[in-house]
Structure formats: C-alpha cells, structure tokens
C-alpha positions as CSV (number, residue, x, y, z in Angstrom):
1,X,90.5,95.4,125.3
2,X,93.3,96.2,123.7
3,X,96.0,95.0,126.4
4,X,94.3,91.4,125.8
5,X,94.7,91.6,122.3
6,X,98.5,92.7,122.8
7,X,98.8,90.0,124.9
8,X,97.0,87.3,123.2
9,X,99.7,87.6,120.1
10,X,102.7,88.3,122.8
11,X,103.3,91.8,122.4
12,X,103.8,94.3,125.1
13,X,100.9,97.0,124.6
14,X,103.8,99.4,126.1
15,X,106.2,98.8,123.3
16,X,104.2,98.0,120.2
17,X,103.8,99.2,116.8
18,X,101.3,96.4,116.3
19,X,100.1,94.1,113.1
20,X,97.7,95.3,110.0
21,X,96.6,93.7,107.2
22,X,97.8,93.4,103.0
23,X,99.1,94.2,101.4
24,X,99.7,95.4,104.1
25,X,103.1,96.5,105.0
26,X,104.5,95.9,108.3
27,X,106.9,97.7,110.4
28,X,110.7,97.1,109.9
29,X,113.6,96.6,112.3
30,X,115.8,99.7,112.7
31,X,119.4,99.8,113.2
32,X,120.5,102.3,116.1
33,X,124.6,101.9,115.8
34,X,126.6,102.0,118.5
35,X,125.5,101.1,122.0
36,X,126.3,99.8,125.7
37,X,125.6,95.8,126.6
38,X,122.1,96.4,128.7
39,X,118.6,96.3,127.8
40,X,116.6,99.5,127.7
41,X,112.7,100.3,127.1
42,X,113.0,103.3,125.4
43,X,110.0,105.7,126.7
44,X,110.2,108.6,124.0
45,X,110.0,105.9,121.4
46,X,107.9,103.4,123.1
47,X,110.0,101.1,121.6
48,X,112.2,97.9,123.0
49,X,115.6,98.1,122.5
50,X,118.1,94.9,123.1
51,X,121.3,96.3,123.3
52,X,124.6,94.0,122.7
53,X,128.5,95.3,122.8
54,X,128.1,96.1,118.5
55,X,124.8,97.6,117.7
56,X,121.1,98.2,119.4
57,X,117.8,96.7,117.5
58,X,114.9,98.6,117.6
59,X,112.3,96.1,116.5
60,X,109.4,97.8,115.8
61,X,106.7,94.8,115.7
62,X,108.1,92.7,118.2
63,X,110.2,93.4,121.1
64,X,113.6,91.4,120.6
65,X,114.8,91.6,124.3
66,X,115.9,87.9,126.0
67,X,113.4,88.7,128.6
68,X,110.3,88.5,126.1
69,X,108.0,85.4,126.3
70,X,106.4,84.6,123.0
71,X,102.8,83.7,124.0
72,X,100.8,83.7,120.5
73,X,98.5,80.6,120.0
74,X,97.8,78.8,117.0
75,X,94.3,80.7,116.6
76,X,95.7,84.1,117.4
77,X,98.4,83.4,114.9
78,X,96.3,82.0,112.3
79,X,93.6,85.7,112.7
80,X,96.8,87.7,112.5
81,X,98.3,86.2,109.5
82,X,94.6,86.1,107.8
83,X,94.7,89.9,108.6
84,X,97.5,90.5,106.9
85,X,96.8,89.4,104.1
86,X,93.5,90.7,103.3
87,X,93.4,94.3,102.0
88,X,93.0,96.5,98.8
89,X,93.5,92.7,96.9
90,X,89.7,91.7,97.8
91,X,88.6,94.5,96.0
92,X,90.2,93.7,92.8
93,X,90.3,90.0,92.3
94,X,86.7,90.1,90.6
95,X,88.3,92.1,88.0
96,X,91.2,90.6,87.3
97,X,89.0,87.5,86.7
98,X,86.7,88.8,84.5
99,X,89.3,90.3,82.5
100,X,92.2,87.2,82.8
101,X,89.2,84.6,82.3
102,X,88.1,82.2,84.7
103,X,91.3,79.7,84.2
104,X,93.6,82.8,85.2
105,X,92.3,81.5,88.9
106,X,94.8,78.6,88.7
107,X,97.4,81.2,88.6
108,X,96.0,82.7,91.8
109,X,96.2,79.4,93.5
110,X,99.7,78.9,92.2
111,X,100.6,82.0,93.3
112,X,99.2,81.6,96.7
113,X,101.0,78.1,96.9
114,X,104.6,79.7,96.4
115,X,103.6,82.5,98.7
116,X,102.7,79.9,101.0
117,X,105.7,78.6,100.6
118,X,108.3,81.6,100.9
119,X,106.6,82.2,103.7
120,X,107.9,78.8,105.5
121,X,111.4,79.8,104.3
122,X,111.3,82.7,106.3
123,X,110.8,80.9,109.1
124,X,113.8,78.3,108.4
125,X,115.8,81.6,107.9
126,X,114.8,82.4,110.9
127,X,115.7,79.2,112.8
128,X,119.1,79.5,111.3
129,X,120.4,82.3,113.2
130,X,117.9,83.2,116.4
131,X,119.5,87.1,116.6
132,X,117.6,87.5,113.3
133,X,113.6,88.6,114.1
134,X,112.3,90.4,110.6
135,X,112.5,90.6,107.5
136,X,115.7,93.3,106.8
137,X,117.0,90.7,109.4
138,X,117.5,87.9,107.6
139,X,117.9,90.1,104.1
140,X,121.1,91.3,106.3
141,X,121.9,87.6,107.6
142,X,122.2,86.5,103.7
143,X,123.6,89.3,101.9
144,X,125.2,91.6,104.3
145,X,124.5,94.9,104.3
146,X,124.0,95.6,100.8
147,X,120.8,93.0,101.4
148,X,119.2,95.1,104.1
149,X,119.5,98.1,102.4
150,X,118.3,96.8,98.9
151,X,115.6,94.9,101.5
152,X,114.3,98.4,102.7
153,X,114.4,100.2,99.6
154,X,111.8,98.2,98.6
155,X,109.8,97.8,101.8
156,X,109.3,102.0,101.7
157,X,108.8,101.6,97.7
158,X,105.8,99.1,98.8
159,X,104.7,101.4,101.8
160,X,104.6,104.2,99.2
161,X,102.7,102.5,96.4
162,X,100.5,101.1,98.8
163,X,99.5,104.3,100.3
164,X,99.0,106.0,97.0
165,X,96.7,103.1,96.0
166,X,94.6,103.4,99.1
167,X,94.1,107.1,98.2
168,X,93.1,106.2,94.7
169,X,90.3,103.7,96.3
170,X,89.6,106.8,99.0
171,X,89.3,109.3,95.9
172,X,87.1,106.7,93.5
173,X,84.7,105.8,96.1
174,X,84.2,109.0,98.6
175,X,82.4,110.8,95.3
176,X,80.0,107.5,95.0
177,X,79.3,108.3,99.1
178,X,78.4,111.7,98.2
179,X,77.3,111.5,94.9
180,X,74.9,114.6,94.3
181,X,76.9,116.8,96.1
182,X,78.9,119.9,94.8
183,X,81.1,121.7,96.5
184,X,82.8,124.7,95.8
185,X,85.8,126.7,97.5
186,X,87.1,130.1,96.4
187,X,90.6,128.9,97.1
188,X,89.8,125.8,95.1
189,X,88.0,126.6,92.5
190,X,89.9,124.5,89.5
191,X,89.2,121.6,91.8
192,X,86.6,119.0,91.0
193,X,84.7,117.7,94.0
194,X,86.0,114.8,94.3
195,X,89.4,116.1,94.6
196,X,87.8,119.0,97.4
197,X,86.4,115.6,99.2
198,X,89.3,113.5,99.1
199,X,92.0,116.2,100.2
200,X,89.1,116.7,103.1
201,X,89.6,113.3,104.1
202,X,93.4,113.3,103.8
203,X,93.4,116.3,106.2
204,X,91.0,114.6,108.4
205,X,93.8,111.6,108.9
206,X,96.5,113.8,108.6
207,X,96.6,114.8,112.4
208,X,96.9,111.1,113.3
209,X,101.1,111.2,111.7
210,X,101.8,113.2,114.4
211,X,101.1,110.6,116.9
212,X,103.6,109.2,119.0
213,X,102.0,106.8,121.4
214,X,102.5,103.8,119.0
215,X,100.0,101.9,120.5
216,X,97.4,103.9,119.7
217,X,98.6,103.8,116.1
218,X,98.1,99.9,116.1
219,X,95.0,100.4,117.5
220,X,93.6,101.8,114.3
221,X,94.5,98.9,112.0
222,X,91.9,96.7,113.7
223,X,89.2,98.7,112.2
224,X,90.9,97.3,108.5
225,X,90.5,94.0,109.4
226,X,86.5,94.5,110.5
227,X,86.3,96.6,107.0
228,X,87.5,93.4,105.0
229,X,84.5,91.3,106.5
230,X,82.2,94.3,106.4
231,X,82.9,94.0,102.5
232,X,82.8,91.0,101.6
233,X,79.6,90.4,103.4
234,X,77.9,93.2,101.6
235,X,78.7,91.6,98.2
236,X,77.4,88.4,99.3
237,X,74.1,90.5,100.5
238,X,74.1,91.9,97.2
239,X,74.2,88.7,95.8
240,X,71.3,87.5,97.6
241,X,69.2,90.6,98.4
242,X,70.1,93.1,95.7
243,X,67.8,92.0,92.4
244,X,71.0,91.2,90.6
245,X,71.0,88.0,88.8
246,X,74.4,86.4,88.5
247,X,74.1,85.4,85.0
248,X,77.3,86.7,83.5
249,X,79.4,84.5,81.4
250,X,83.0,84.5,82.1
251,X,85.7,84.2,79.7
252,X,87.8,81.2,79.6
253,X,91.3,82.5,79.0
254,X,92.5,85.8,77.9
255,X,96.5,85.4,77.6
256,X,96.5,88.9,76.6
257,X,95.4,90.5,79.6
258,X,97.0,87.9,82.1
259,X,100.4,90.0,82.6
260,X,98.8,92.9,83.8
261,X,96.4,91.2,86.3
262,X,99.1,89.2,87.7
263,X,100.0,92.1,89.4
264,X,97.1,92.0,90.6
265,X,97.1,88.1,92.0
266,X,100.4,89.3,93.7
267,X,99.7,91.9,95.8
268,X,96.1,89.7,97.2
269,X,99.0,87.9,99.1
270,X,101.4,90.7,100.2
271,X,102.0,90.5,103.7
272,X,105.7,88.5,103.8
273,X,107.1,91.1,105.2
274,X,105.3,91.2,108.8
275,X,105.2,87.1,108.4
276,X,108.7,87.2,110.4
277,X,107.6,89.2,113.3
278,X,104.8,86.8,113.6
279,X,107.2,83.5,114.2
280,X,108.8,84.9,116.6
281,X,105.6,85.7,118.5
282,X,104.6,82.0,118.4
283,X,104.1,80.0,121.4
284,X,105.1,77.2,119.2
285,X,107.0,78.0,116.4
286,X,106.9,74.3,114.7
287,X,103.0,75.0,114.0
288,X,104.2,78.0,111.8
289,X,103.5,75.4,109.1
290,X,100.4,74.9,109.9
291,X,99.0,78.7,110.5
292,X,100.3,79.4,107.3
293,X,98.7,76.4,105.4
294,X,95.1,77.9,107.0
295,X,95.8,81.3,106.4
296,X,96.8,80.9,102.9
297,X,93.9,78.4,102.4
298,X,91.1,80.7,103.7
299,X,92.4,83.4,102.0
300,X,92.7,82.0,98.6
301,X,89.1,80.5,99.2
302,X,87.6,84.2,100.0
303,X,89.5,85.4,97.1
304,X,88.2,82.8,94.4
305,X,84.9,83.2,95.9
306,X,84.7,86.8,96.1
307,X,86.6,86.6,92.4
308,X,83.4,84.6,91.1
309,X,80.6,86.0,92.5
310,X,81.7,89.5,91.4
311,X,82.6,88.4,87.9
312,X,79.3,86.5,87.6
313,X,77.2,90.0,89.0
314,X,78.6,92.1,86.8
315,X,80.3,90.7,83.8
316,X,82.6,92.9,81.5
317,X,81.2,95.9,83.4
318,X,82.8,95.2,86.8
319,X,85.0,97.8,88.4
320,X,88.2,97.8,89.5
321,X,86.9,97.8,92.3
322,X,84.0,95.8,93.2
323,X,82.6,98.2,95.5
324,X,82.0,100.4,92.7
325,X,79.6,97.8,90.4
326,X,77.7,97.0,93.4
327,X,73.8,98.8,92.9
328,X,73.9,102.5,94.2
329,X,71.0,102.7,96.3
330,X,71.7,98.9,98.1
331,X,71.8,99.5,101.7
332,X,74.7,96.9,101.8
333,X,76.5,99.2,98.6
334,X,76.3,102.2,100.9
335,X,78.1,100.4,103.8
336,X,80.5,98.6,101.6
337,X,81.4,102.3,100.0
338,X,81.6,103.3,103.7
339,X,84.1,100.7,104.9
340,X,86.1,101.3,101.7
341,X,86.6,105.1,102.4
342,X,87.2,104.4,106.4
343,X,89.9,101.8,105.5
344,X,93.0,104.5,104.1
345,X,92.1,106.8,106.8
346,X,92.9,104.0,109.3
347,X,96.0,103.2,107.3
348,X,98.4,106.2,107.3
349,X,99.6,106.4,110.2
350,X,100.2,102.5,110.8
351,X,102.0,102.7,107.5
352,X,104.4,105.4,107.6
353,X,105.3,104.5,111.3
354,X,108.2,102.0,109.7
355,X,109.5,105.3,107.9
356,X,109.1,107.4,110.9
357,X,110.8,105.6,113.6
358,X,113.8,105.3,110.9
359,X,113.7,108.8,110.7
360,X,113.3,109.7,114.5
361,X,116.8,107.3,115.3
362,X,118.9,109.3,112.8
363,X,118.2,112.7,115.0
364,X,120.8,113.5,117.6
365,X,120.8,112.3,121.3
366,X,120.8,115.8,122.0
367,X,117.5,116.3,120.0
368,X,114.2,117.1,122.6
369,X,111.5,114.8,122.6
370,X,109.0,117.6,121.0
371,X,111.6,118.6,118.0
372,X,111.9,115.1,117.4
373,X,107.9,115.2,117.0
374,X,107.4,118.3,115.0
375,X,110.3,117.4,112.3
376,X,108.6,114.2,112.0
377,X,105.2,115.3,112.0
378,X,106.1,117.5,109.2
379,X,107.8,114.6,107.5
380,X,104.8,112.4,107.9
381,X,102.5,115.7,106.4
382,X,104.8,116.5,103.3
383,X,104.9,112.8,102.7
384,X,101.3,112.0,102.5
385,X,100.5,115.5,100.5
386,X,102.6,114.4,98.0
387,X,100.7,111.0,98.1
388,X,97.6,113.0,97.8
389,X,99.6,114.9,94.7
390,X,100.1,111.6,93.3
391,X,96.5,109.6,93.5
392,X,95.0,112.5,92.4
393,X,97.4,112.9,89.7
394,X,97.4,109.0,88.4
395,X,93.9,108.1,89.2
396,X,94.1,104.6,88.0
397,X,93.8,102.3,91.0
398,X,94.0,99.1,88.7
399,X,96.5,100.2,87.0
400,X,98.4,100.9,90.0
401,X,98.2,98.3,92.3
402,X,99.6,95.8,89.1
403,X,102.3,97.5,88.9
404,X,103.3,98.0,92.7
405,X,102.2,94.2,92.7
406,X,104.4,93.4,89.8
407,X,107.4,95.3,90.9
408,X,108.1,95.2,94.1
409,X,105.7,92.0,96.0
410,X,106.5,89.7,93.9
411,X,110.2,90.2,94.5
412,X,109.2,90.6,98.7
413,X,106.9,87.4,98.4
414,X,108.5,85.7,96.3
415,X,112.0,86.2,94.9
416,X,113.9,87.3,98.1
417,X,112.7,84.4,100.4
418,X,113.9,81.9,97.5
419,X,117.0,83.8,97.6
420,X,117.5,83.9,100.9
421,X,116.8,80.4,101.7
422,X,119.8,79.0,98.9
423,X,121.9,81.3,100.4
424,X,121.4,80.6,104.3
425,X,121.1,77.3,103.6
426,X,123.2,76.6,100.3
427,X,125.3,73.9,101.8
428,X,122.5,71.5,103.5
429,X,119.6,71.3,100.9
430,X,119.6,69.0,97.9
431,X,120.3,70.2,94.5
432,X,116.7,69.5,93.6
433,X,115.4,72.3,96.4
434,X,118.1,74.8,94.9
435,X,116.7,74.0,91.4
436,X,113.0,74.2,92.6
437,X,113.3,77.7,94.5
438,X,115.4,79.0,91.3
439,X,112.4,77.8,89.1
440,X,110.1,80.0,91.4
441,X,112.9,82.7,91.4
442,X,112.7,82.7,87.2
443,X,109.0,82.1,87.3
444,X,108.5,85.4,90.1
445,X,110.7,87.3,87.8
446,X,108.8,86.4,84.8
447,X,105.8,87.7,85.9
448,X,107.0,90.5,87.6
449,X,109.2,92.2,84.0
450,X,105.8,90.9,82.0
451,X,103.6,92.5,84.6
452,X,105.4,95.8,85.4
453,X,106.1,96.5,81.6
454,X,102.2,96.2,80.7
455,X,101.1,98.1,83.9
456,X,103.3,100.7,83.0
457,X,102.0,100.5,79.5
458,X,98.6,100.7,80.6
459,X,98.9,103.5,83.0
460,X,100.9,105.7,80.2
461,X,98.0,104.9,78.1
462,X,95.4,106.2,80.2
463,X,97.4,109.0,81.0
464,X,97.3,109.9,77.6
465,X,93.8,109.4,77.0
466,X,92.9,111.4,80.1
467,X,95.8,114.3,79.4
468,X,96.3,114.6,75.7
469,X,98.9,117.0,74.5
C-alpha cells in the first residue's frame, strides 16, 4: 500500500522521508561537503544523494538525482498539500474566533490569500535556478549562505515549538481520556497524573527516534492526516447528535485580543516549508497554481467552518482546544479526544528526522552504521525529554502555538518567500510587485512583533498566575 502511495506522489519508497501535515514541518535538504561527480543511493541513510564536482545534496523529501521522474498528479498533489496544512490549527481556530470576534475571520482569509500566494513564489524561485529543490535551497540561492543558515535556524526553532505544542495537546487531552483515573508511583510521587500519563505516552513513542528505515517513519504521518478528518467529523456529529444547541452569540470585533490570535491564524497555514518539495514532485509543474488555489481554498473553508460551529456550540467557554468543549460522555468526544492523543505520538519521529539526518552527516566516514544509531537515538531521546520538560513546564497550548505562529511561520510563510522572490527576481518584476510583496513583508512583520509580544505577555502572565513567587 504504501509503495503506491510513494509512487502516486513520485517518491521512491526506498529513499523517502515522506510528507505530513501542519503545521507541519517538513524535512530539509542537507549539505554533505565535499564529494566525487557520480550518483549514489546511500543505503545506511536510505537517502538519495546527487553528487556534482563541489558538494553532495541529501534531499530528504525528494530525491534530487537527474535520473528521478516526477510523477505526482494534480489530485495527489492537491491531498498532499491539504495534508500539510491541516494540523494542531483545526483545533484552535474556534477559539481564536470566539475570542477575536467573528470579523477577525477576514483576517484568516487574508492571511490564507498571502500564504497562497508565497507559496506560488516558491515555485517561481524554484523555476529560476532548477539545482534548487527546497526550501534552505532557494533561502541559499537568494542570500548565500548566511540565508540557509538563518533559513534553518528557524525551521528547527519551528520543529521544536511544534513538538512542544503537540505535547501540550497530548498532556491536556490524555487526562480527559482517562479522567477518573489516579495513578500513583513511588518514584513519582510529586507527579500529578496527568504528568505520570503523558510521560507514559512520551516513552511509548520514544522507541520510534531510534528508527532508521525512513520509510517506515513516513509511514506514520498518514495516520495525522486520518486524525484531522476523524476530528472534524466528530464536531460536526456533536453538532447534530450531541443535545448541544448552537445558540451562542459571537462577538463582532475584539481589537484587543486580535494580536495574540493571529498567531494563531498563522500557524492554521504552516506548511511552506515542505510546499517546495512538492513542485518538484509534480508531473506538471504549471498546475502548481492551481493545487494551491484548491488547497488553500478547502482549507480555509474547513477552518471557517470548523471556526463557527465551534464558536456557536460553546460560546465564551470554548477551549483552546475544541476537543476539550466537546460533551464528555459523546461517543464522538471520546474518539475525537482519541485521535487528538494518537496524533503527537505519530509525529515525533517524522519531525525530528530533518534534525537527525543533519546530525548523522556531521559523524565521520569512519563512524559504524550502529554508533551512528545509538548517538542519534540518544540525541533524538534527550531531545524529546526536554520537550516533555518543557510542555509540562508551560502548559499553555494557546498560548504557545501564538507565539511559535507569531514568531517564526509568519516569517517561513510569509516574509522569506516575499523576500526571496525581490531578490531572485529583483531585476524583471515591476516596481508595483516589489511594492506589493514589501507591503505583505511590513504587514507579516506587523503581526508577527504585535503577536509574539502579546503571546509572550500572556504566557508570562499565566505563568505567574499558576507559579506565584
């Protein structure tokens, strides 16, 4: 099953680290240095390696080799790029409406229209210069070096606010599964239940960073995209089945609030970074304009209508996450809570793969296949135990995700590809594109200083509240 799905997006199933969805991050190209002029397929790695007379490119979503055929359809392109961008978002856009007011969904659209459209640059970025096949790519082919590097700090940043976020929606909903239950451990004693059931869970996933066979890993992010649908279909039967009357009003406008919830907004359409890997997987790359206009349009549709129906359920009293308003003893709650805690568990090893196979082509050539495993299985362990140390530290998963939203994906959705695109491109477009993609520039950086200084705000606040001195 899988081998069709790898080759229905054209990807070899041998050499994949595959797709998952976002705000979601995807994996990174990885500069190897030196190397001969042949093309390898790296076994130990299962990576595939084009090699030229400078440098080798690992790309680590797509193989880059001149042998590879792109094969994706318009469909398969259009499911992938839907994929990735539905994550923690859906759970968190019926919040930020109640509490932005229900004319802050114009700023959702807008926002979804300029992601839309930094999207489409990457591609052009893309066109200009055909060596170029991700993201750090074309950050490289506009600034140089200093733009990959400043291009990956804040990919990890992302991978690592992302992953604590998903451990805060692990931690907040595992204790509604099991509500009723105590458990108590001599060695843990201090520790509240909650915390005893989410560092279970961690420990349950944790076995899964010391995988190696990367498409295995991949595998696992399909079950994300079937948890997305599994969610939203149990609000709408909640909706419909579970005796609660949608009779909220909604505010119209509360400026106030709109700063921290277009954090929010921003990180519902996260995904840019895998959106290059994608192009070059197209059949027919002239009908990138297209998947993304239906991508971004169904998205934005589930969003608003998930937005609504959860504000109208459950008024001032909805969660940060919705899964958490929805009526304990539903049927539908219990699988929605299910799908919720299942999601992260899925995710941790798809998302530190982009650190790990950084960290794996730094060892020396003399370095044994199983060395290389065990240092970066105990990379991959420390790393997520200190993610674990951190959600259950800053429990605020609203809080959270507005501020990883606000300071680092609206600079990778929105201000980079406006950058990028003058810069490729400064001497053929009109001065009235420059002007418009420095508007959006201004206008992403706007929302992302207003947004990351009343996130921050608000998370020191309930720090305080929660851990007074």
């Amino acid at each position: 099953m899988w081998n069709k799905i790898c080759k229905a997006i054209g990807i070899k199933s041998h050499c994949l680290i595959g797709f998952h969805n976002q705000n979601q991050i995807g994996s990174e190209s990885v500069q190897l240095g030196a190397g001969a002029g042949c093309e390898v397929c790296v076994e130990e790695s299962q990576l595939v390696c084009k090699c030229d007379h400078n440098h080798v490119t690992a790309d680590t979503n797509n193989h880059i080799g001149d042998d590879h055929q792109a094969n994706s359809s318009f469909a398969h392109a259009v499911i992938n790029m839907t994929g990735m961008l539905i994550g923690l978002g859906q759970l968190s856009t019926p919040y930020a409406l109640e509490n932005g007011g229900w004319s802050s969904v114009f700023l959702l659209i807008v926002l979804g229209i300029i992601c839309a459209y930094s999207s489409l640059l990457l591609g052009k970025c893309l066109d200009k210069n055909p060596k170029s096949k991700s993201y750090s790519d074309i950050g490289q082919q506009a600034f140089g070096a200093k733009g990959r590097v400043i291009v990956a700090i804040f990919i990890y940043l992302e991978i690592f606010m992302t992953l604590v976020s998903y451990t805060i929606s692990l931690h907040d909903n595992i204790i509604t599964v099991f509500s009723g239950v105590k458990l108590r451990f001599p060695i843990w004693a201090k520790l509240s239940t909650s915390h005893i059931l989410t560092i279970l869970a961690v420990l349950v996933a944790l076995p899964s960073l010391w995988l190696r066979n990367l498409s295995s890993i991949s595998f696992l992010s399909f079950g994300g995209i079937l948890m997305s649908a599994v969610i939203f279909s149990s609000v709408a039967c909640t909706a419909i089945f579970g005796g609660v009357r949608a009779d909220h009003k909604i505010p119209i406008l509360q400026v106030h609030k709109i700063p921290a919830i277009s954090g929010l907004y921003i990180f519902s359409y996260a995904g840019h970074i895998v959106f290059p890997n994608l192009y070059v997987a197209m059949k027919d790359p002239s009908k990138f304009t297209k998947v993304t206009v239906v991508s971004f349009t169904l998205v934005t549709t589930l969003y608003i209508v998930l937005a609504f129906l959860g504000a109208k359920l459950f008024g001032p009293q909805v969660n940060s996450q919705i899964t958490l308003s929805m009526p304990p003893h539903f049927i539908a709650t219990k699988i929605a809570l299910w799908a919720t805690v299942l999601t992260p568990i899925t995710k941790y090893a798809l998302e530190f793969a982009p650190i790990a196979i950084q960290l794996e082509q730094s060892f020396p050539a003399s370095m044994s296949s199983r060395a290389k495993m065990i240092v970066r299985g105990f990379v991959g362990s420390f790393l997520l135990l200190v993610i674990l140390a951190l959600a259950l530290l800053v429990p605020y998963f609203e809080h959270v995700l507005g501020l990883t939203g606000s300071l680092l994906s609206i600079g990778i959705c929105v201000i980079f590809p406006c950058a990028f695109y003058i810069k490729i491109y400064w001497c053929q477009i009109s001065k009235s594109i420059v002007v418009m993609n420095l508007i959006f520039i201004g206008f992403g950086a706007f929302l992302g200083v207003l947004g990351t200084i009343s996130s921050s705000k608000m998370l020191i606040e309930s720090m305080k509240r929660t851990h007074p001195t």
